[in-house]
N, C-alpha and C positions, 0 to 999 in steps of 0.2 A: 196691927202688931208693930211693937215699936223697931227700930233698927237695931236697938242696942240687943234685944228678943230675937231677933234673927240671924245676928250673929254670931249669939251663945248656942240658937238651934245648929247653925251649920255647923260649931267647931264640937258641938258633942255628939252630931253624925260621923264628918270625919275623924273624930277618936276612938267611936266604935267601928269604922270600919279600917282603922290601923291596928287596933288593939286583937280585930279579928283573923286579921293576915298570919298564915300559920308559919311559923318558924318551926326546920328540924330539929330535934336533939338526935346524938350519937346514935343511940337505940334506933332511931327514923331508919338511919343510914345506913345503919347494917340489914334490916331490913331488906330494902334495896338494893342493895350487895349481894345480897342473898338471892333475889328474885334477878339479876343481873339486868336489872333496871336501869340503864348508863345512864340515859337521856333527866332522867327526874333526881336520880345521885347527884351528877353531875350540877344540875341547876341549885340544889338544897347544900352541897357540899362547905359551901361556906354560912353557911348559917349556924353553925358552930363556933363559939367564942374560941378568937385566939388563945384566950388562957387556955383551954382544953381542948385545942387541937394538938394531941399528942401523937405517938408514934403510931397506936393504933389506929389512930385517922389517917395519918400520913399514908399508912400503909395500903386502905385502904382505896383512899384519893387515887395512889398511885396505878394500886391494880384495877379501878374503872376505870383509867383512864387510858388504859391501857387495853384494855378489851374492848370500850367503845372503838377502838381504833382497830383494830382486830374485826369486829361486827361490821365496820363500816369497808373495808377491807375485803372481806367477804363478800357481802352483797353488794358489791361494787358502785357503794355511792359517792363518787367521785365529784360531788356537790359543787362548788363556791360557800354557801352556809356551813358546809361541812369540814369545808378547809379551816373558813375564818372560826368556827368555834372550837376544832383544837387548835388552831393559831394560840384564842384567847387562853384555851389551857396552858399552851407550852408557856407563854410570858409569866404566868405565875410564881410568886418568890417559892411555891411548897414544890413544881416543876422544872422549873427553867433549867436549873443545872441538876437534874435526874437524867444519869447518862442513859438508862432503861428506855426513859419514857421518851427521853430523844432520839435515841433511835427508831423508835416505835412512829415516832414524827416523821421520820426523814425515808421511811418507807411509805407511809402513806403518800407524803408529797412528793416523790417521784411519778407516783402512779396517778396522783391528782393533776401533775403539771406536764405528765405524757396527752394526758385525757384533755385538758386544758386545752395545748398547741396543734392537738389535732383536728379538736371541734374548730377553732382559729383558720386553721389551715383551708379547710370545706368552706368557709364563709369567706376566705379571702378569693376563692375561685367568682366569686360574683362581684367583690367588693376591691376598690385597689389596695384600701388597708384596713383589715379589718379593727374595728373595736376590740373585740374578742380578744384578738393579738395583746394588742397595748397593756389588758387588765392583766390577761396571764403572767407578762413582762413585768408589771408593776407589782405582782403577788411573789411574782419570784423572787425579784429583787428585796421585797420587805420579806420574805423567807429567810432568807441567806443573810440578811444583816440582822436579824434574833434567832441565830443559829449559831451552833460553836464551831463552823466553817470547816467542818469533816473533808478529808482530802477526796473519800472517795464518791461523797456527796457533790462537792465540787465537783470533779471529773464528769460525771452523771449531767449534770445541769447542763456544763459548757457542751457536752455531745448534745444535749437537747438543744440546745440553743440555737446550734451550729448547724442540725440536720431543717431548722423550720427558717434559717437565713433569717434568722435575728438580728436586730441592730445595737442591741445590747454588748457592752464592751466583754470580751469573752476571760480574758486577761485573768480580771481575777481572781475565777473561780479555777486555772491552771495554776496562779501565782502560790496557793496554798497547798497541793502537794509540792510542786519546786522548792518550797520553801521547808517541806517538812523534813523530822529529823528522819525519813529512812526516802529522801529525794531521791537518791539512787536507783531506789525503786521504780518511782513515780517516773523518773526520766528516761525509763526504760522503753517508754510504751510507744506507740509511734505519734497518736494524737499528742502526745503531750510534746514530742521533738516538734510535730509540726506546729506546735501552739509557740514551739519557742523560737522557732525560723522567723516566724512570722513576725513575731514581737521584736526581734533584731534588727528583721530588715524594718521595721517601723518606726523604731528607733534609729539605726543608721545614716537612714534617710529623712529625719526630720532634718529641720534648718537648723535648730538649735546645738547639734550633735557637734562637738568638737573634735569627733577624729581619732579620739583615743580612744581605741577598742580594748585595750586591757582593762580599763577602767569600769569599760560599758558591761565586760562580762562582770566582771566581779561584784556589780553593784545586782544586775540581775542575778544571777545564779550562784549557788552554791559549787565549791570544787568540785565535790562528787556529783553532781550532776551534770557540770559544763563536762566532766570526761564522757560522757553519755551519748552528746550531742558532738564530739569530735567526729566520730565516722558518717554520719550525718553530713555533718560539714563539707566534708571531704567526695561522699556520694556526689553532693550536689554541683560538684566542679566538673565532673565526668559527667552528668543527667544532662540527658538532650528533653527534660520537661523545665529546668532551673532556665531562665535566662539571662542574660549578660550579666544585670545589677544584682542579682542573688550570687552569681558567679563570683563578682568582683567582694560584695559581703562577704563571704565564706573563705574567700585567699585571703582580705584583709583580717579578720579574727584566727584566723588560722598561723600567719606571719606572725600576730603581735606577740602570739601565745606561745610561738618556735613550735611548733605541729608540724611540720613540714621540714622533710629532708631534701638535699640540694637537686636528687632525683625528683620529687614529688613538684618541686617547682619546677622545673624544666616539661615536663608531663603536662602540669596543668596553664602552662602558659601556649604551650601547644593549645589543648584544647581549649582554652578561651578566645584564644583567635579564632577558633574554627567556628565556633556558636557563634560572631555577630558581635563583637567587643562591643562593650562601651568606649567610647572616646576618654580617654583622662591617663593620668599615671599608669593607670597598671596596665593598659594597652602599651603606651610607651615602651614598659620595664618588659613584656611580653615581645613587644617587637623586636627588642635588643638580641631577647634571646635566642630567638630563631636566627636573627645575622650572626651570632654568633657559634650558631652548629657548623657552617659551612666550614669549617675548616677543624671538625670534630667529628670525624666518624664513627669512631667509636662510642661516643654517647649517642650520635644518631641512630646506632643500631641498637641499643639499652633504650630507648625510645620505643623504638618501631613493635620491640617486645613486649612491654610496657603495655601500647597502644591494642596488641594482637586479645589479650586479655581481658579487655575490655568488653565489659556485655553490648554497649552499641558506642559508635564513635557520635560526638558532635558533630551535626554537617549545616547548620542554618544556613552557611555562607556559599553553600552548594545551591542549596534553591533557587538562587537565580546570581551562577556566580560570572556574569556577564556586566554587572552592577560596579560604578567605578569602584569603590570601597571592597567588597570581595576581590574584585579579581586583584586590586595591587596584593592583598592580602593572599591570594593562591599564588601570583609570581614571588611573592617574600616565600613562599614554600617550594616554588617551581629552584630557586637560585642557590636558599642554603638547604633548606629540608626534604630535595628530590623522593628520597625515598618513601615521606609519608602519602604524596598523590599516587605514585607507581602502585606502592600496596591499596591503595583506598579505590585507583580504579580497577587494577584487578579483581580485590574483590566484590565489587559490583557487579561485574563483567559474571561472576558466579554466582551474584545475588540473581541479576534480569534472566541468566539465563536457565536458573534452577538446577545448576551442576555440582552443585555440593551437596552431600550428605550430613556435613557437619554445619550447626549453628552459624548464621555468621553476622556480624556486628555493624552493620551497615541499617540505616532507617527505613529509606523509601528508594523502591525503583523512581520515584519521578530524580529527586535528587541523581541518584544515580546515572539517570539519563542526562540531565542537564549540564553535568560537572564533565562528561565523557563527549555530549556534543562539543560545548564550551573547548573543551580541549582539542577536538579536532579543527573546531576556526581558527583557533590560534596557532595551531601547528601551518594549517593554510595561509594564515597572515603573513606570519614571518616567515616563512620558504627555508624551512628549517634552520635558523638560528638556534640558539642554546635557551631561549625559555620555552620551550615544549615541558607542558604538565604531565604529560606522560611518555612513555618508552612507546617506540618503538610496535611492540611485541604485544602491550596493551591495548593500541589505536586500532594497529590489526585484528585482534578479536575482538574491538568490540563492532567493526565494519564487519566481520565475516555476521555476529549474529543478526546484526540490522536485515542484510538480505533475506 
């Protein structure tokens, strides 16, 4: 047989076995529909000429595609195959922007991408990093960038993400409720303040950051949302869990913004020194202000009030305030602000010894112990001079409970 003969035989095999490849028509498909056959609708569904894919097709595309997702939902097949082939449905031009069928998406893939980071999680118990991890990471990511980036879809992710210590940037599945028109909302929630702490101080403290915090909010946040994050702000100058550089964050956005009345500074200069400052300006500007009570008593006592309602004081600089840095910092309190150690060790003196009934705003007996000892060397050093950190009347009980 000639070649030119065997080449005519192959191409009239394969044109009969092209010719025999079955193609659906519309009639197929409803069929199908009918018998709620996803799997085989689904695969025939485009074998339908654009010309006459009409609305009754649409309709129908729309509602198996939707039920496949339903069915698979059910019988909890939380595949990889099963993700990536409605993946390939959602990208579809007859799909893609069908708000129905997207959310029909966006429920399966939470529960696909819970299922995902959990299986991950088991395999990283054996492994330093699992594979597993990285694919779920990489499916998520191509999720949410063929998605219409739903705020509360976002939220969803970023708590996933966050609970399996992902290294994926978290930002900006937060940035899209921030960003939306009912923010206010969104910024209501506490993950979402804390997503936006986070992102400040990351920003703050980049090298790049020029200093101007009016700027920095405005470009991050929406107005009705930065009011959101005001009490936030302000918690975290009082929280003995914030340290120093969040401290110092939260006075400076707070200043740039005028948040802060001429009590609220005085307050939280107080307590920034007490947690362990950072060295810079605003220790400085904080220093001043305590030299400056000594000769204000009357604010010192709008203080001490102040300080009494506070659910627990700041005391880092208590833990071991034997340390040259603390203690010049208790004698700046011993000289203008006496009154705040007199009450801080009193009431320790009622924390160690368990004589109060009522709540009371102090952290730790060790603290407490160490600020009260500290206090009595120093009262023995000097042979009573005038920086004794406490009265009298305090040193005496807290010697009576030692015995």
């Amino acid at each position: 047989m000639t070649i030119k003969a065997l080449f005519i035989l192959f191409f009239q095999t394969t044109n009969i076995g092209f010719c025999s490849q079955a193609f659906y028509e519309l009639k197929d498909l409803e069929v199908l529909e009918h018998e709620k056959n996803f799997e085989e609708f689904l695969l025939h569904v485009n074998d339908i000429r654009p010309s006459e894919r009409g609305k009754h097709w649409r309709e129908m595309y729309q509602n198996m595609a939707m039920a496949l997702i339903d069915n698979k939902i059910k019988i909890k097949d939380f595949t990889s195959p099963t993700f990536k082939e409605i993946e390939q449905i959602a990208r579809s031009s007859t799909l893609n922007n069908d708000e129905f069928f997207q959310l029909k998406r966006s429920q399966f893939a939470k529960k696909y991408f819970s299922e995902c980071f959990r299986i991950a999680s088991i395999e990283n118990e054996s492994l330093k990093k699992s594979s597993s991890q990285n694919i779920c990471e990489t499916e998520l990511g191509s999720f949410w960038l063929f998605s219409k980036r739903d705020p509360d879809m976002g939220l969803d992710l970023a708590a996933l993400l966050e609970s399996y210590k992902s290294p994926m940037a978290i930002w900006p599945f937060y940035e899209v409720a921030i960003k939306d028109s009912i923010s206010d909302f969104y910024c209501k929630k506490a993950p979402v303040q804390k997503a936006i702490m986070n992102r400040l101080y990351e920003k703050t403290y980049n090298s790049d950051f020029n200093g101007n915090y009016k700027t920095l909010i405005n470009r991050l946040l929406p107005e009705n949302c930065y009011k959101e994050i005001v009490v936030p702000l302000k918690e975290s100058l009082s929280s003995i869990e914030s340290n120093g550089l969040e401290k110092e964050m939260a006075m400076n956005i707070l200043e740039a913004k005028g948040e802060l009345s001429p009590d609220e500074l005085d307050l939280y200069a107080v307590l920034f020194l007490l947690d362990g400052p950072v060295v810079g300006d605003k220790m400085n500007i904080a220093w001043k202000k305590i030299e400056a009570l000594v000769d204000n008593f009357p604010k010192r006592q709008k203080l001490i009030s102040l300080i009494e309602k506070l659910p627990l004081i700041p005391d880092k600089i208590f833990k071991d305030p034997t340390l040259p840095r603390h203690k010049a910092i208790i004698n700046l309190f011993a000289k203008n602000f006496p009154e705040y150690l007199n009450y801080y060790g009193a009431t320790c003196i009622k924390y160690i010894s368990n004589s109060s009934l009522a709540p009371l705003n102090v952290s730790s007996s060790y603290q407490c112990n160490q600020f009260l000892k500290a206090a009595q060397s120093v009262r023995n050093d000097n042979q009573g001079n005038s920086a004794r950190w406490v009265s009298d009347s305090v040193d005496a009980r807290y010697s009576a409970i030692k015995k």
